[in-house]
C-alpha positions as CSV (number, residue, x, y, z in Angstrom):
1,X,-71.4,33.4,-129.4
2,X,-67.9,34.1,-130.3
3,X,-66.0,30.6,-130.3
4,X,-62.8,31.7,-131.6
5,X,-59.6,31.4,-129.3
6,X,-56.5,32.7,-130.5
7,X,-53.7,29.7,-130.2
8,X,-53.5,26.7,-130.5
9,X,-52.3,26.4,-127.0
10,X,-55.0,28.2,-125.5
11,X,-57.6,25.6,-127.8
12,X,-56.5,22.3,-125.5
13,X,-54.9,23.8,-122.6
14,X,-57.8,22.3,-120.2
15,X,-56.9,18.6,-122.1
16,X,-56.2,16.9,-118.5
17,X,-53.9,13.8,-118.3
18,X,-56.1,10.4,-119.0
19,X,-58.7,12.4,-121.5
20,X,-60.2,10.8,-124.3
21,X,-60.2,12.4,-127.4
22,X,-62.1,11.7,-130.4
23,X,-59.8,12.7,-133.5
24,X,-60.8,12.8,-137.1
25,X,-59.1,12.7,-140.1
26,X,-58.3,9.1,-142.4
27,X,-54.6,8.6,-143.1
28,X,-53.3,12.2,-144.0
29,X,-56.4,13.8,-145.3
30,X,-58.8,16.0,-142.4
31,X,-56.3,15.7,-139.6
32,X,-56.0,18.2,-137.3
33,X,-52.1,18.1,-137.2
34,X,-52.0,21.5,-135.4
35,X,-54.2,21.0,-132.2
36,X,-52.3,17.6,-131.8
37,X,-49.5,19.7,-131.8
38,X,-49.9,21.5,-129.6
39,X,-51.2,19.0,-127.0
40,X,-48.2,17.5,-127.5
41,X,-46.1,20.5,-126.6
42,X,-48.2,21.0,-123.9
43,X,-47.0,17.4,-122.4
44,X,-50.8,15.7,-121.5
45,X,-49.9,12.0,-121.5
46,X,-52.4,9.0,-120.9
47,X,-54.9,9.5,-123.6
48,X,-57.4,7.6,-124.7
49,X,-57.7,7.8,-128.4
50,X,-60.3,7.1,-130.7
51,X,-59.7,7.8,-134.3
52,X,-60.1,5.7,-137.9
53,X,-56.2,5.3,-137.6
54,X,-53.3,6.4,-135.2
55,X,-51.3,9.0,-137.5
56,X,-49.2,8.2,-140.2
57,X,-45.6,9.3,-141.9
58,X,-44.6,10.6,-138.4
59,X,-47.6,13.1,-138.5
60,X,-51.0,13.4,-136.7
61,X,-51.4,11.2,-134.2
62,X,-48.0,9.2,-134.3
63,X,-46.4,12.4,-132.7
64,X,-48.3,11.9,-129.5
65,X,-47.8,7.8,-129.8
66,X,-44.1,8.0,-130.9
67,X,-43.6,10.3,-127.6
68,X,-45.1,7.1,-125.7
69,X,-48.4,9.5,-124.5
70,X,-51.2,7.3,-125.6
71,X,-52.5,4.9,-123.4
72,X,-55.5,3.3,-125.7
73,X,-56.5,3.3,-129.2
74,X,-60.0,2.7,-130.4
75,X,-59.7,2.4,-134.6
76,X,-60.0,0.8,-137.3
77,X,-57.1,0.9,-139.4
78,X,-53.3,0.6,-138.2
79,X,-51.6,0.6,-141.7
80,X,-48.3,1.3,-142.2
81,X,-47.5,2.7,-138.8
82,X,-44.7,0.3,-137.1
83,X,-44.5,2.1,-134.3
84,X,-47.9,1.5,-133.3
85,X,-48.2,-2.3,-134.3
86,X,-44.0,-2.3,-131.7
87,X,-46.0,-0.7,-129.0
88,X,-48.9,-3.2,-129.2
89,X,-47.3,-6.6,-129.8
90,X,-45.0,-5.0,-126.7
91,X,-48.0,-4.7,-124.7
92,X,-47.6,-1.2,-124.0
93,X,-50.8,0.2,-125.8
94,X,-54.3,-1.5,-125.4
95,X,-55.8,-1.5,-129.0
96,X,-59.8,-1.9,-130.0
97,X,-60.3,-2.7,-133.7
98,X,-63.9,-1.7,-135.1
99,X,-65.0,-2.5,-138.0
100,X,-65.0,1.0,-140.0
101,X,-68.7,1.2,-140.4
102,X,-69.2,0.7,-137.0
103,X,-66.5,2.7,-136.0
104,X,-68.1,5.8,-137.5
105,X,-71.8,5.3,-136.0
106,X,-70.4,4.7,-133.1
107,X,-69.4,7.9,-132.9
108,X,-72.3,9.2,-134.5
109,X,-74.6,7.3,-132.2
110,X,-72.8,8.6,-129.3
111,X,-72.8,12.3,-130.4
112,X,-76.6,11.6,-131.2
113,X,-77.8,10.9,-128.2
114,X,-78.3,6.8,-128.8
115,X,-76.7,4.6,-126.1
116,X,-76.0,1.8,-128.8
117,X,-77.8,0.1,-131.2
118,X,-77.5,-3.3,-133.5
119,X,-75.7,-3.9,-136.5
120,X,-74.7,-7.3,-138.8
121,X,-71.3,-6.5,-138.8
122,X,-68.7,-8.7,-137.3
123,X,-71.8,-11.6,-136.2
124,X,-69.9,-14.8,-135.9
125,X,-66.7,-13.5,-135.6
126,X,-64.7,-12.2,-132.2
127,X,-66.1,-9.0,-132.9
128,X,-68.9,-10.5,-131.5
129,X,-68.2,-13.4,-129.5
130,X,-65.1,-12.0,-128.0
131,X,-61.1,-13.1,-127.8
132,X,-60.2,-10.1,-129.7
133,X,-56.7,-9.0,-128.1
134,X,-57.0,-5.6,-126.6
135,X,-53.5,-6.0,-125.0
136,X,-50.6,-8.7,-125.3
137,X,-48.2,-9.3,-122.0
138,X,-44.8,-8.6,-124.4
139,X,-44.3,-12.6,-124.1
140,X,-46.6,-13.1,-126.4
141,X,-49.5,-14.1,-124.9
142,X,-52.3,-11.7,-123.9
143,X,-52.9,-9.8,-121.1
144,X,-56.5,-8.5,-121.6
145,X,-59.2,-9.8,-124.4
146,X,-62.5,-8.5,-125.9
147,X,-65.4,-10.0,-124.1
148,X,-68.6,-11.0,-125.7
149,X,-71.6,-8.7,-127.0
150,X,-75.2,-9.6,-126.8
151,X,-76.3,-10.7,-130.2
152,X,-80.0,-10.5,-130.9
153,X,-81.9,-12.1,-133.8
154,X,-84.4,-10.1,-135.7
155,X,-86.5,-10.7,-138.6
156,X,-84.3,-14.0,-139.3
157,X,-80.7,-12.7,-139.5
158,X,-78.7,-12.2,-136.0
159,X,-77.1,-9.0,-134.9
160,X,-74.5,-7.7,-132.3
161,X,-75.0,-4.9,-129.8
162,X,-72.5,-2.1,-130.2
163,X,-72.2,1.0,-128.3
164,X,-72.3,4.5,-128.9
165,X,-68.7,6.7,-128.3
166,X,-69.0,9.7,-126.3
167,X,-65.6,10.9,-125.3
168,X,-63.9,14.3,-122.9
169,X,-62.6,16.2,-126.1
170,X,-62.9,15.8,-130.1
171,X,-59.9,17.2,-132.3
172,X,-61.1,18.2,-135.6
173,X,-59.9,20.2,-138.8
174,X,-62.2,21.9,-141.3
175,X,-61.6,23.7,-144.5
176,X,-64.0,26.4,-143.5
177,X,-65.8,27.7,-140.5
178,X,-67.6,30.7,-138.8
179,X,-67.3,32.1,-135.4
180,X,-70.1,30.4,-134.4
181,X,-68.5,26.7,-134.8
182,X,-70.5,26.1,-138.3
183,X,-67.9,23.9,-140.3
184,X,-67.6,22.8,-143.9
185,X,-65.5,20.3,-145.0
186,X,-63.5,19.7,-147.7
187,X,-64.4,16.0,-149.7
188,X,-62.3,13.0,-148.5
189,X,-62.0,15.0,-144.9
190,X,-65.5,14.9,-144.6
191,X,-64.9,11.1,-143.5
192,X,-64.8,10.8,-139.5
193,X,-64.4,15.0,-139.0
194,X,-68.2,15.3,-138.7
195,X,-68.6,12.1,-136.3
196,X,-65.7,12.9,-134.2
197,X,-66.7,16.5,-134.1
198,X,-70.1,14.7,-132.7
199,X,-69.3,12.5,-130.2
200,X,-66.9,15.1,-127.8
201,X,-68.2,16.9,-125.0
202,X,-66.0,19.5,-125.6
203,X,-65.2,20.1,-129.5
204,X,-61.8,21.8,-130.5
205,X,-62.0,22.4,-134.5
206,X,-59.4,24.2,-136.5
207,X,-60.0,25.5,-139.8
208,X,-58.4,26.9,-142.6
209,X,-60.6,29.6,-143.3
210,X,-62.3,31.5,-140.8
211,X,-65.3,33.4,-141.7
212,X,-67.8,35.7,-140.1
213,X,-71.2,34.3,-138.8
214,X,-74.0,34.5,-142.2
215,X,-71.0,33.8,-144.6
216,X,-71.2,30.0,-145.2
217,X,-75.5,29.4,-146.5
218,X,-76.8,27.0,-144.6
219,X,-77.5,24.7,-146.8
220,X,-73.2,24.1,-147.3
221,X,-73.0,23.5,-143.6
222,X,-72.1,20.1,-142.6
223,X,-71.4,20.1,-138.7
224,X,-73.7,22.9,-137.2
225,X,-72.0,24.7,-134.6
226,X,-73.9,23.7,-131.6
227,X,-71.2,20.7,-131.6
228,X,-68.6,23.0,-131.9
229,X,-67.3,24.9,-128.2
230,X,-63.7,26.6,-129.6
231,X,-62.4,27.4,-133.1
232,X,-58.4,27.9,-134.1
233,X,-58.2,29.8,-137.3
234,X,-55.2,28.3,-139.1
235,X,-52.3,30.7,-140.6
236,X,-52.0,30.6,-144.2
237,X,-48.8,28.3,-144.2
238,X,-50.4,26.3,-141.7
239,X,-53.7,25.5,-144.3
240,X,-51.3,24.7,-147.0
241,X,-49.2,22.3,-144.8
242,X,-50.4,19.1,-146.7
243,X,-48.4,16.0,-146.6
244,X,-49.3,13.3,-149.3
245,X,-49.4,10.0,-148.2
246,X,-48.9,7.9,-151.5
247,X,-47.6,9.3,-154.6
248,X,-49.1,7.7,-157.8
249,X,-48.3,9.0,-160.9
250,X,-48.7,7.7,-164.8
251,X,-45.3,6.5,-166.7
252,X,-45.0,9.0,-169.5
253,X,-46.3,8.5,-172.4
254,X,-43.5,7.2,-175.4
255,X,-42.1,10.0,-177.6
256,X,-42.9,9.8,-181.8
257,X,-38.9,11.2,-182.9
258,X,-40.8,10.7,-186.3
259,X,-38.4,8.1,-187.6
260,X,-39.8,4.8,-189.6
């Protein structure tokens, strides 16, 4: 089956006000910049969002929250994005933090078919027990908390209950894929792609190389496409489009001018 569509437009025009949307990517690296684009020209509001981190440097998914259309943010990481910590201490986003680990099989639990399952992390801490805030009242008091999870001991050591992310849509970007949906991803945006790509009922992927089915060998597959429904092949300057999030570079090294 032929998954390709030919926009980017076309790719997420069914993305209905309120959807939730599984997005992957990790600060700059694996984000799908132009599919979140294009949902944002496209003017769908309300969205539930789950994703390691909600965009950075005015990219990704910061676009959508700058433009006030998310509604609530499942993730781990909020970083240096002010606009996102204004909009929650305002109380006009609701905000679950995850752990990271869980975070990520959560949505590979949910993709996977598994309705939750038990993990160490976050045992004794409001992860577990509740009174995280999800959203403040602007006054500084909050409006809605976290409530408790079932914690379960087993073999001596106690665990929480956490469980599996399924969501409407998934937003991914690969560095390679086929017309079939097979992706391959290229190293640190091989992070939450693959479990985002997962846990979507419908899964959008754009990638920077389109190839025909047979090209990719199955062993360098990492997302088969039966998780994949539509594929945007990216334009050259589009694939190159790379922002770099932190620059770190060496001092140079002291010059010999040869003199005693």
């Amino acid at each position: 089956m032929d998954k390709v569509v030919a926009t980017a437009r076309e790719a997420v025009a069914d993305v209905p006000e309120g959807a939730s949307l599984a997005v992957g990517g990790f600060g700059l690296s694996g984000v799908p910049n132009v599919l979140i684009q294009a949902l944002y020209e496209q003017g769908t509001g309300s969205l539930s969002v789950v994703s390691n981190n909600c965009g950075a440097m005015e990219s990704g998914l910061a676009v959508l929250l700058a433009a006030g259309r998310i509604a609530r943010v499942t993730g781990s990481y909020i970083g240096a994005n002010k606009e996102f910590a204004r909009q929650y201490l305002a109380g006009e986003l609701e905000v679950e933090m995850i752990p990271q680990g869980t975070l990520a099989e959560r949505l590979r639990a949910g993709g996977a078919g598994i309705p939750a399952f038990f993990t160490p992390a976050g045992v004794g801490t409001q992860v577990a027990d509740g009174g995280l805030p999800w959203r403040y009242d602007g006054k500084g008091g909050v409006a809605l908390a976290s409530p408790p999870k079932e914690v379960r001991e087993f073999d001596g050591t106690e665990y929480v209950l956490e469980h599996g992310i399924r969501t409407d849509f998934a937003l991914v970007r690969a560095a390679k894929g086929d017309r079939h949906g097979n992706l391959v991803f290229n190293r640190s945006t091989r992070n939450f792609n693959p479990l985002a790509a997962m846990a979507g009922k419908v899964t959008i992927a754009e990638v920077e190389e389109l190839v025909e089915p047979g090209e990719i060998d199955p062993d360098a597959v990492h997302l088969p496409g039966i998780f994949v429904q539509r594929v945007l092949a990216l334009t050259p300057e589009q694939a190159r489009d790379k922002r770099i999030e932190q620059r770190t570079v060496s001092a140079a090294p002291a010059r010999d001018t040869g003199s005693n």
